[in-house]
Structures are given as C-alpha cells and as structure tokens.
C-alpha positions as CSV (number, residue, x, y, z in Angstrom):
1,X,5.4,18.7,16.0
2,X,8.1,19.4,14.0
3,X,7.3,21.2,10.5
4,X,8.2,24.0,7.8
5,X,11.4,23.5,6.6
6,X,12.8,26.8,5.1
7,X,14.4,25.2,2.0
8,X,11.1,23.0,1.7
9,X,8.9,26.4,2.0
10,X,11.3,28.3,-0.8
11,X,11.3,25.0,-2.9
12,X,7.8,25.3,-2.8
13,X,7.3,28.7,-3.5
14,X,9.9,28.3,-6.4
15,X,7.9,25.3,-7.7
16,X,4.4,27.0,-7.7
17,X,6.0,29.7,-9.6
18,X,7.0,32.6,-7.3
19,X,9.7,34.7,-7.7
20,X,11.5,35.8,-4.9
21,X,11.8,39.2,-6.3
22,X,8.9,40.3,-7.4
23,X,6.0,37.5,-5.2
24,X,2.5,37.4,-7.3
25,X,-1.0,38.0,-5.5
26,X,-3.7,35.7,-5.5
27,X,-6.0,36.7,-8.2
28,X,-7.7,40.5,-7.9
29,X,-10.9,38.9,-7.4
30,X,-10.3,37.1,-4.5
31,X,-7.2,38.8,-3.1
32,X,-7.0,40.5,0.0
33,X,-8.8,43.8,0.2
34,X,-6.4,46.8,1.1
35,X,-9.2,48.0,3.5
36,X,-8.3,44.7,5.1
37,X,-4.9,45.6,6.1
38,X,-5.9,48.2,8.5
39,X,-8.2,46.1,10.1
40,X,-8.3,42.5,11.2
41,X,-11.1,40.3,9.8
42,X,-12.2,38.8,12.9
43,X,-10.6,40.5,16.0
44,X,-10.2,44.0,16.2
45,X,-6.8,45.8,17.0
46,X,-7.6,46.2,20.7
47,X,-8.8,42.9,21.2
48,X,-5.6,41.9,19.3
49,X,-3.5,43.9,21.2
50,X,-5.3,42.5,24.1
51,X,-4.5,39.0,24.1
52,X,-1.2,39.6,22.5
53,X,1.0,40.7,25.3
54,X,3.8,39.4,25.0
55,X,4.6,36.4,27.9
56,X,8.1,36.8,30.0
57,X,10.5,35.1,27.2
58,X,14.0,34.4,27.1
59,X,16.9,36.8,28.0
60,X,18.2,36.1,24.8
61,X,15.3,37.2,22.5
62,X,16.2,41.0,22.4
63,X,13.6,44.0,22.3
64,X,14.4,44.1,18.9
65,X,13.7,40.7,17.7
66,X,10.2,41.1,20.0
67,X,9.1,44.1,18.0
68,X,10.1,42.6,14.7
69,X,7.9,39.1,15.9
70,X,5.1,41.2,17.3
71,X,4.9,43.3,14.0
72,X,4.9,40.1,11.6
73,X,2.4,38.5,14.1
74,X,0.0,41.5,13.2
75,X,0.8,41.4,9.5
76,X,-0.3,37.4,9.6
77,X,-3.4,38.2,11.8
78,X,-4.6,40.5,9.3
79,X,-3.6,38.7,6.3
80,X,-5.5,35.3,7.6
81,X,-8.3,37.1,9.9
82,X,-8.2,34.5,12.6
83,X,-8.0,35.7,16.3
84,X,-5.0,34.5,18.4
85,X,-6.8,33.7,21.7
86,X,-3.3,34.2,23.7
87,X,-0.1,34.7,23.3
88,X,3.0,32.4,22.4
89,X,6.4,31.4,23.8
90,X,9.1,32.3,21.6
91,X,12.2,31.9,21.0
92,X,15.7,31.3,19.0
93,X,17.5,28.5,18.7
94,X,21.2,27.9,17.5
95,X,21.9,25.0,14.7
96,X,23.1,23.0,17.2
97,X,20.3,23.5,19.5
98,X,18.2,22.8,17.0
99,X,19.4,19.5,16.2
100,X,19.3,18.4,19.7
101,X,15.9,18.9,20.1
102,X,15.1,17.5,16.6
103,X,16.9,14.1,18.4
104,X,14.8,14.6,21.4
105,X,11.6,14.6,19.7
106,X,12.4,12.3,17.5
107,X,13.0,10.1,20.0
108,X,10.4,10.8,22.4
109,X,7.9,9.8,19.3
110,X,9.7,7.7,16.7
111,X,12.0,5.0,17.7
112,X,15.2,3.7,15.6
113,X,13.0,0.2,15.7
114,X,9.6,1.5,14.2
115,X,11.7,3.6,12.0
116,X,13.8,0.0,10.9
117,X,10.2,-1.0,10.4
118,X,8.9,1.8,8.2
119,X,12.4,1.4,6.5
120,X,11.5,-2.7,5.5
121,X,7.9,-1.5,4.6
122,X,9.1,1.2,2.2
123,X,12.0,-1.4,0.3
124,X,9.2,-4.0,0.1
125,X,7.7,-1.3,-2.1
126,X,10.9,-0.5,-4.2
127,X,10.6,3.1,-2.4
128,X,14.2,2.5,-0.3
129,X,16.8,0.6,-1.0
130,X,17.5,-2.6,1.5
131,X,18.9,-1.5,4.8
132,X,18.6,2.2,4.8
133,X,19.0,4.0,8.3
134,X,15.8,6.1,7.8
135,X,15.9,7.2,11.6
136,X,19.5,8.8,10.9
137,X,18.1,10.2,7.8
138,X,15.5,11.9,9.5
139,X,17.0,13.5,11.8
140,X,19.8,14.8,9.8
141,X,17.0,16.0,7.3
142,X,15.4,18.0,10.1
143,X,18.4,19.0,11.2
144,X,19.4,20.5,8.0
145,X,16.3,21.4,6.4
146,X,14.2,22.6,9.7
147,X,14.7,26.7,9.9
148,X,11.8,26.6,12.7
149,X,8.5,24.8,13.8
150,X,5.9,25.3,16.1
151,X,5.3,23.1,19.3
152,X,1.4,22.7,19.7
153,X,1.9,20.4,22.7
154,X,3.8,22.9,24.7
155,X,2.3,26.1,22.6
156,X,6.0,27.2,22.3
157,X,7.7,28.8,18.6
158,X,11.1,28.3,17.7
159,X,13.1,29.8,14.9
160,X,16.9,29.0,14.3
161,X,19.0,32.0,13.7
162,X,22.4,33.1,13.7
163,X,23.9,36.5,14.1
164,X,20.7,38.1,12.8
165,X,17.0,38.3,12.7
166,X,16.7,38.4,9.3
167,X,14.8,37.8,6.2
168,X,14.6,33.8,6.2
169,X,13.9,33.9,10.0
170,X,11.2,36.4,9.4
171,X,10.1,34.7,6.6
172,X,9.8,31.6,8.5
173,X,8.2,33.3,11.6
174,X,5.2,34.3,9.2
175,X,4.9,30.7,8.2
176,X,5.3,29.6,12.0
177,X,2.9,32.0,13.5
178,X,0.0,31.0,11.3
179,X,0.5,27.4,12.8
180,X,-0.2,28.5,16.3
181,X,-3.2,30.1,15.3
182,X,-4.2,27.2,13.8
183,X,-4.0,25.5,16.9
184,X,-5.4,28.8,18.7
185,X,-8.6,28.1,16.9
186,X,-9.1,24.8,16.0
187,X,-6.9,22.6,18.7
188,X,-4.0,20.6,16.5
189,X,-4.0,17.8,18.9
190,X,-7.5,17.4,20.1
191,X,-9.8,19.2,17.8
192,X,-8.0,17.9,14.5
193,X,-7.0,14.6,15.4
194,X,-3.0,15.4,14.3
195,X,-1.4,13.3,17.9
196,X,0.8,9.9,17.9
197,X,-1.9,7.9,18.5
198,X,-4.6,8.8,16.0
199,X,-1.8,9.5,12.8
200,X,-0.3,5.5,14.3
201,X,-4.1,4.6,13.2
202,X,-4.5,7.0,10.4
203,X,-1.7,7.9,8.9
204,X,-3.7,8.8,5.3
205,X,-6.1,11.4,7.1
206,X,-3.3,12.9,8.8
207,X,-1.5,13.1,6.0
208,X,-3.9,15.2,4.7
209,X,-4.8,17.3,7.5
210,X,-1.0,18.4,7.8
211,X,-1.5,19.3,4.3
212,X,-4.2,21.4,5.1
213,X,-2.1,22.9,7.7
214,X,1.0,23.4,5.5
215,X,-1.1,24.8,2.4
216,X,-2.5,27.2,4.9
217,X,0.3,28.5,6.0
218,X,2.5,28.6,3.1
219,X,-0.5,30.6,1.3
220,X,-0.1,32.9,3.9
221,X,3.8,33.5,3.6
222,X,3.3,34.1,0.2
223,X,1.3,36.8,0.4
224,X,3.5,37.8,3.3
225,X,6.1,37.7,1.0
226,X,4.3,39.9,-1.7
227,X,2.7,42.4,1.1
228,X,5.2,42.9,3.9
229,X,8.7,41.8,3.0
230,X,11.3,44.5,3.0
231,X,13.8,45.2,0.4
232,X,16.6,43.4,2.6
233,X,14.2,40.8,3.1
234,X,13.9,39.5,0.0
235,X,17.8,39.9,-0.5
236,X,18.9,37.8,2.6
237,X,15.9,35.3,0.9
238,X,17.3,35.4,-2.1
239,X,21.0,35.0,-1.1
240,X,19.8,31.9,1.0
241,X,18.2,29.8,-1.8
242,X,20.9,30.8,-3.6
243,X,23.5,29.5,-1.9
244,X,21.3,26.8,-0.2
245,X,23.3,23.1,-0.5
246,X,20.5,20.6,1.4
247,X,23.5,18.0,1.2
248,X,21.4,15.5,2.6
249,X,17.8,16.5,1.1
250,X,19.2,15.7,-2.5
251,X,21.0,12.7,-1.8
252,X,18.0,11.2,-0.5
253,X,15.8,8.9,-2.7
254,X,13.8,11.0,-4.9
255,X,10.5,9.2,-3.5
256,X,11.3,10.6,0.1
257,X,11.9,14.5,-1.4
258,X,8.3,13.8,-3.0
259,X,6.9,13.0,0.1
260,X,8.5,15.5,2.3
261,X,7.6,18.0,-0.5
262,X,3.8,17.0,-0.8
263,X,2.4,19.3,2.4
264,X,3.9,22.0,1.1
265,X,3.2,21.3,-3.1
266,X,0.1,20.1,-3.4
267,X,-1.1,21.3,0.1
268,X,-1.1,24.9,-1.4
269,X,-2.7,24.5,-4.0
270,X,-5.5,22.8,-2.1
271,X,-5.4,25.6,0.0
272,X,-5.5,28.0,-3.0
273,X,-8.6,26.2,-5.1
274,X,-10.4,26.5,-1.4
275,X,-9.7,30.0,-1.3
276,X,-10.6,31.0,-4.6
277,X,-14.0,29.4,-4.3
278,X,-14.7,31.1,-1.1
279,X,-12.1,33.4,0.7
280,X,-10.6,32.1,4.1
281,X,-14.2,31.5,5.4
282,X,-13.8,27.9,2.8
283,X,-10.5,27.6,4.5
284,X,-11.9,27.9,7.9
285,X,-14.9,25.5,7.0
286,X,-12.3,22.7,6.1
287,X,-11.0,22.9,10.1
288,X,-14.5,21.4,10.9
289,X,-14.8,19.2,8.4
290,X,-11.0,18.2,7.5
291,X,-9.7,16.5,4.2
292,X,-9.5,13.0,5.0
293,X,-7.1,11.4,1.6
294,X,-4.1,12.4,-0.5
295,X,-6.3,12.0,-3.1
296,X,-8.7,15.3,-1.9
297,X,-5.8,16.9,-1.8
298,X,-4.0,15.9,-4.8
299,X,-7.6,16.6,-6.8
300,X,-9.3,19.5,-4.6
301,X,-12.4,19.8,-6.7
302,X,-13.3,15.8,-4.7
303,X,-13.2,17.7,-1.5
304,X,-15.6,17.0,0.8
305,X,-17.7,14.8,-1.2
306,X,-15.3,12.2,-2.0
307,X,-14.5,10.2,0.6
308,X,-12.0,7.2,0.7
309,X,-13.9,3.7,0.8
310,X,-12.8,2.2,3.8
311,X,-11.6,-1.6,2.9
312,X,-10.7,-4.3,5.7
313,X,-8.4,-7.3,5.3
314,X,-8.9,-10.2,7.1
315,X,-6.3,-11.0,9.9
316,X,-3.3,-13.2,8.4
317,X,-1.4,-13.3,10.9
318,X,-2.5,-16.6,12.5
319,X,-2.1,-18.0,8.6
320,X,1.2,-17.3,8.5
321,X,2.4,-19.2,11.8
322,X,4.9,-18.7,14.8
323,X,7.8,-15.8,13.9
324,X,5.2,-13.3,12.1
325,X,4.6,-10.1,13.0
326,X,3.0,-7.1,11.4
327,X,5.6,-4.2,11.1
328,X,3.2,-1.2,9.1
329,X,-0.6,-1.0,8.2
330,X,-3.1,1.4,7.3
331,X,-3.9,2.9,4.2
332,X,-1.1,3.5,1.3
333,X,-3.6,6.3,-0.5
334,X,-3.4,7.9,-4.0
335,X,-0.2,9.9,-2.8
336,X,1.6,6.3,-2.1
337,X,0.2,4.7,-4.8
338,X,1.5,7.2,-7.2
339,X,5.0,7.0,-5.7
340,X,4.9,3.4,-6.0
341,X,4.4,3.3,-9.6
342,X,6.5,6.5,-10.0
343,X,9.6,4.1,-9.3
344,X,9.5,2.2,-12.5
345,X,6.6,4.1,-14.8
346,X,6.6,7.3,-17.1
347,X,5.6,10.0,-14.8
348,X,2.4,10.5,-16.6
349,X,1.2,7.2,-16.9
350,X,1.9,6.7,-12.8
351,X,0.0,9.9,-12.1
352,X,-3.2,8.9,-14.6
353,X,-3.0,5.0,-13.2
354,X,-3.1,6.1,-9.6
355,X,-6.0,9.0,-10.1
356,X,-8.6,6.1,-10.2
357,X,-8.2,5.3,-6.5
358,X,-10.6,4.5,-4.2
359,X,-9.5,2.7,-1.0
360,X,-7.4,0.1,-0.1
361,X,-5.7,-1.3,3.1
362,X,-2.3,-3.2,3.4
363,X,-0.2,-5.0,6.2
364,X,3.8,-6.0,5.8
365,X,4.8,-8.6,7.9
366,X,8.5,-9.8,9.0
367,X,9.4,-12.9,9.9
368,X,11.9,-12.6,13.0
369,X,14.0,-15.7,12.6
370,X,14.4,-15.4,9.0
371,X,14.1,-11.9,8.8
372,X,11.9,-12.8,5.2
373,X,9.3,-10.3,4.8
374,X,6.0,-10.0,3.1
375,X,2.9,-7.5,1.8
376,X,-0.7,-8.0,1.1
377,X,-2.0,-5.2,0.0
378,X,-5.9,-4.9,-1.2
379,X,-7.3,-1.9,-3.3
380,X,-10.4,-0.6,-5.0
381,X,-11.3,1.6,-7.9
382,X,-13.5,4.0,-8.9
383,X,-14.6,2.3,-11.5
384,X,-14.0,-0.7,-13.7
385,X,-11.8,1.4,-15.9
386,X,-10.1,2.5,-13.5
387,X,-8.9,-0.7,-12.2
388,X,-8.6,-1.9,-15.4
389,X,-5.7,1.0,-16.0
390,X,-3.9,0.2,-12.6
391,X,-4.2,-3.5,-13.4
392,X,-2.1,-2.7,-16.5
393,X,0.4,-0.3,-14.3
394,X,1.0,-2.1,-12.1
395,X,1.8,-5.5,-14.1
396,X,4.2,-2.7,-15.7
397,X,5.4,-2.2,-12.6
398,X,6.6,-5.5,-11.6
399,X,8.3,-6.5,-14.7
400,X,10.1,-3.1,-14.6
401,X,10.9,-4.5,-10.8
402,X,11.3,-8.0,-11.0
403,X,11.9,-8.9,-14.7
404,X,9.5,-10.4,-16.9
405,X,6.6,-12.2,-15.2
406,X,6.4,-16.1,-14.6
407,X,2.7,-16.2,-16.2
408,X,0.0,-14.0,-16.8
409,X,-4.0,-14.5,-17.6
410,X,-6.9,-11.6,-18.6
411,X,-6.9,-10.8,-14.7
412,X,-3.7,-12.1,-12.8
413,X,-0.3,-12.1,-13.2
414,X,2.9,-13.4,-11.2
415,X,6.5,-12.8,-10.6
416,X,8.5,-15.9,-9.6
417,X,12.3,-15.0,-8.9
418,X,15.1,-16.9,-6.7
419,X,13.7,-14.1,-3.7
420,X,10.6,-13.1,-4.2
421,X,7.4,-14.0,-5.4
422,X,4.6,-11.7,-6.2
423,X,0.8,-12.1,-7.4
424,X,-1.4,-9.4,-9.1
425,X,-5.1,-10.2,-9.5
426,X,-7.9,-8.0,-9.8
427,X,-11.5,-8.6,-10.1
428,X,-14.1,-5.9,-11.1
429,X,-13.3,-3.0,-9.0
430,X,-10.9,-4.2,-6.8
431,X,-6.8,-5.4,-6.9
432,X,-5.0,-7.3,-4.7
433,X,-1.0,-7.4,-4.5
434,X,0.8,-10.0,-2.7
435,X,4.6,-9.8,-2.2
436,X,7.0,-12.6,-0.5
437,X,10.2,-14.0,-0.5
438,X,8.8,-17.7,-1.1
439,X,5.8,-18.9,-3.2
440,X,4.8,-21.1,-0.1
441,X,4.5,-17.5,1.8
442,X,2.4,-15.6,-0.6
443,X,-0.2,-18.5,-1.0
444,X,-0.6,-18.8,2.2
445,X,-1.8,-15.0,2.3
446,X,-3.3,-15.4,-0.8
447,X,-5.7,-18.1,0.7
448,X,-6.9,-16.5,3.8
449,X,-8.6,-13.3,1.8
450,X,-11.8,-13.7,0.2
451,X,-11.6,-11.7,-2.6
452,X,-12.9,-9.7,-3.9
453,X,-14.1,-8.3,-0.3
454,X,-17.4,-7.7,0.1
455,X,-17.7,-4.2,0.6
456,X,-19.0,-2.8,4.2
C-alpha cells in the first residue's frame, strides 16, 4: 500500500524533463481541452459534489486544510475524468507518525526473514552486496522518502506535513487522490490483482500494473503542476528539491534507486505513449486489460500484444537433497535482466542485450546448514539473435564478475572460482544460467532440466 514518494515524484519529474518553474503540457493535440476544466469528463459537478461529501475526519485536519483537499480533489477529477464513487478518509501524519506506520505495514506484510531472503537472492545476482539489512533499508527509505500514500485496503489518504499545508503536501495530495480513484473505479486489490498473495505469485505483472498506477498518477500531477499550482506552490516545491538530502536514497546501491525509480520513470512514459494514442479512454482501457511485463512497459508500443512466454522449470528441489529450500521464484523480467547486466556492462550494451527478452523463470535456493546458496535461472528470446546478443552479455557479464572464465565453447561457457561456480549455455532461443558455490551443486541442477524446455 505504501507508494509515491515525494523526492521519487520530483526526481521523476526532473528526469522526464520538467521544470519546476515553468511545467510543460502534454502535446496541443492531445492536451486537455480548456472547456474540460469547467466540466468533469465523466461525472458532472453535482454528481461530484454528491458523492464527495466529506466523511467525519480527524480534529486535527482543520477547515482549511479540507477546503484546500476538496479543491485539489476537483482539479484531479477534472483533469483525469474518472468519477470518485465515495468519499475518502483523510488525514495528516507527523514524520514520526509516519515512520511508525511505515514499520507496521512493513511488518504486517514483509518480514525481516523474507526480506534476508530477497536480500541472498539479490547478492546471488551481484545486485547487493553480501549481508545487506534490506528490511532496515526499507523502512528507513520509506521513512525518508514517503511524503504520503494511499491505503486501498482501508480506503484511507495520508499526507505527512509539518507546520503547513503547503506546496509539496499539495503536490503530493494530487498524486495521492488519483490513486484512490483508481481504486474507486477499477478495485486495486480485487479487480487488478495488486494483494500479497497474487504479487508473492507474480511479482513481474505486478510490477507492471504498479507502474501503470504510478505513470497514471504522476501524468496527472504534472499537469496539476502546469494547470493549478500556485505561485507559492511551486516555490515551497522548489525550495524542497532544493534542499532535499535523501541521505539514505543515495547511499543505497544504485540498482535499488533504479528499481524504486522505475514506476515512476518508465511508468510515465507508458502512461504518456497510451495517452497520446488515445486520450484517458487508452488509459482507462489498460485497467481491463493490464500490462502484464517490465518489458510492455519499458517498450510501450508491445503493449497488449506482446505478452511474456510463460517458461516452467522443473522441480530441483528433491535433486538437491536434505537442507535445500527455495528462498525467491518467479519471473526476473526485462526490468531485472537489464539491472543484472547493468552491474558489470556499458549501459547501452545492457539495455540493447536485455531488449530481446521473452520469458524466463528462476528459483534460488539456500542451503540451511551451510548457508551455500544457489540459482538456476532459464530464459528465452525473441529470436535467435536475440539470444545470441545476451549469450555474448552475459558471458561479459561473468568475467566482469568472477574473472576470466574456466572454458568456453560456441554455446557454453563456465566460471570455476574457489566459491562459486557458474555455467552459461544457450541453445537456439533459449539460455540457461546456473550459479553455486560448488561444481558438485551446479551439476546437480544442471542435470535435472531438460533443456532446452519444450515450450507449453
């Protein structure tokens, strides 16, 4: 539940190019008509007025604060023509308040365990270093980086403030408020799939459904930004980036900024290419049919058409004996992928060796006695070029990683060191990557996949 950082939003905006000072529209052709300002596009002002009454809220929200969220609430209505269906709980929360429910929700849904295991999946990768206290990292990154988020499990909107309303929280509401329409309108939890359960199954599709969302609603706020911000709005903005620190944003590994960045980054643009092609009514037709892969939202122009190939690997568990046990699976995606590659490779060579992705599907296993650990990771390719290019990456890769390689024919390659061994094959369209602390271990995985799999 926990979303839209305020530094994340202005990084973004500063990223994609606009300035604070003087916010560009979207394109005449396809920007918002003025007529549309005066009138919502699918609810009209008494209906909205209707369903908007504002719900008893805390003593501390003050009648001013109300007017100013009832006033940006109408702005957003208008700007993204979706009806609210009801109204919202609201309120503001102190730093520290923050942070304390940033703990409890952390906790509720993300233990210090799975986070130890996501932690050992993402060193196996050469994306963290060994031993890195990712659950401590995340909550202090919320902590520090959350300026307000949107609850769709208890419908309830918080911003954090401090003396003032002002132009960052107002900012943020705009941002905020276009969440819990989305959830007004298309059901986060039910209706899109984005619950515990269903990301634990699918992390890649929800990956890119919170993109969706985040594109959405930063595409919003810009034109908030542009349309509605006041003159002491975009000073109090301004004076915040500038004097914006994220001590513990910029320490972090430069793999995790990416990949907190990427709903916001890329999940505009998205947002953007589907609104230039066909208003809000495209962005309203991807809520019923929802991207499903980084890689439609990394390359917008393969949305909906080009669905991932869904790849199964055979269970290796039983293979590897008594002490195993799987600690992350799923699907690593074009996003991953990139990163991956991103740790060792020229930036352009990662992006253009990861753009040829298909599918894939991986497990990482630990083995509790020893605490050795080990990946098996199978992918396919668009086409036979394409896995011909990440072939070539990747062997890049792990001699960038792991020094030169042990041996090496026209379609495999190893990496023998003192604690690790790892095996790169590929055959027509597909790659397979095996990583382990022993040769004995990778073998063994090794020999219990047929590849290449025969496709479903």
């Amino acid at each position: 539940c926990l979303c839209a950082g305020l530094a994340a939003t202005i990084l973004t905006l500063n990223l994609i190019g606009v300035n604070l000072t003087d916010a560009p529209a979207l394109p005449p052709a396809t920007a918002l008509p003025t007529a549309a300002l005066a009138e919502p596009t699918t609810a009209t002002p008494e209906e909205t007025s209707a369903v908007e009454t504002p719900s008893p809220e805390p003593s501390t929200l003050s009648a001013e604060v109300r007017a100013q969220m009832d006033e940006i609430q109408q702005q957003v209505i208008l700007l993204r023509g979706l009806a609210p269906t009801g109204p919202v709980q609201r309120a503001l929360l102190t730093p520290d308040e923050l942070r304390q429910r940033v703990i409890d929700e952390l906790l509720e849904t993300y233990s210090q365990e799975e986070a130890d295991d996501d932690a050992h999946f993402l060193a196996l990768l050469g994306l963290l270093p060994a031993g890195f206290d990712l659950w401590t990292f995340s909550t202090d990154l919320y902590a520090e980086q959350l300026a307000g988020y949107y609850d769709h499990e208890t419908k309830e909107m918080y911003v954090v403030a401090g003396q003032t309303f002002a132009g960052p929280e107002r900012l943020t509401y705009a941002h905020e408020y276009v969440h819990a329409l989305q959830d007004q309108n298309y059901d986060i939890e039910n209706g899109l799939g984005v619950n515990e359960a269903a990301c634990d199954q699918d992390s890649e599709r929800c990956a890119a459904i919170r993109s969706l969302m985040e594109g959405d609603a930063s595409l919003v706020e810009t034109e908030w930004l542009r349309l509605f911000a006041t003159p002491d709005d975009l000073h109090d903005i301004q004076a915040f980036y500038g004097s914006f620190e994220g001590p513990v944003f910029y320490s972090a590994p430069e793999s995790l900024q990416n990949d907190f960045l990427f709903p916001y980054t890329y999940g505009i643009e998205f947002v953007r290419q589907l609104y230039l092609a066909g208003g809000w009514a495209a962005v309203d037709r991807a809520y019923t049919n929802p991207p499903t892969s980084t890689e439609q939202i990394l390359h917008p122009e393969r949305f909906p058409e080009d669905a991932p190939i869904v790849l199964r690997l055979p269970d290796t568990l039983e293979a590897l004996g008594p002490g195993w046990r799987p600690i992350s699976q799923g699907v690593m995606g074009e996003w991953t992928t990139r990163l991956v590659l991103l740790t060792t490779l020229e930036e352009a060579t990662a992006i253009q060796a990861a753009e040829g992705w298909g599918g894939d599907a991986y497990v990482a296993f630990t083995h509790e006695p020893s605490g050795e650990e080990a990946l098996i990771w199978l992918s396919q390719w668009d086409r036979l070029r394409d896995s011909e290019e990440a072939f070539l990456a990747f062997r890049g890769y792990g001699d960038q990683r792991f020094g030169d390689h042990a041996s090496a024919a026209a379609f495999s390659v190893n990496w023998n060191k003192a604690d690790v061994y790892a095996l790169l094959e590929r055959q027509s369209e597909q790659m397979l990557w095996i990583q382990a602390a022993d040769v004995a271990t990778a073998l063994t995985l090794r020999q219990a996949v047929d590849f290449p799999t025969t496709m479903p």
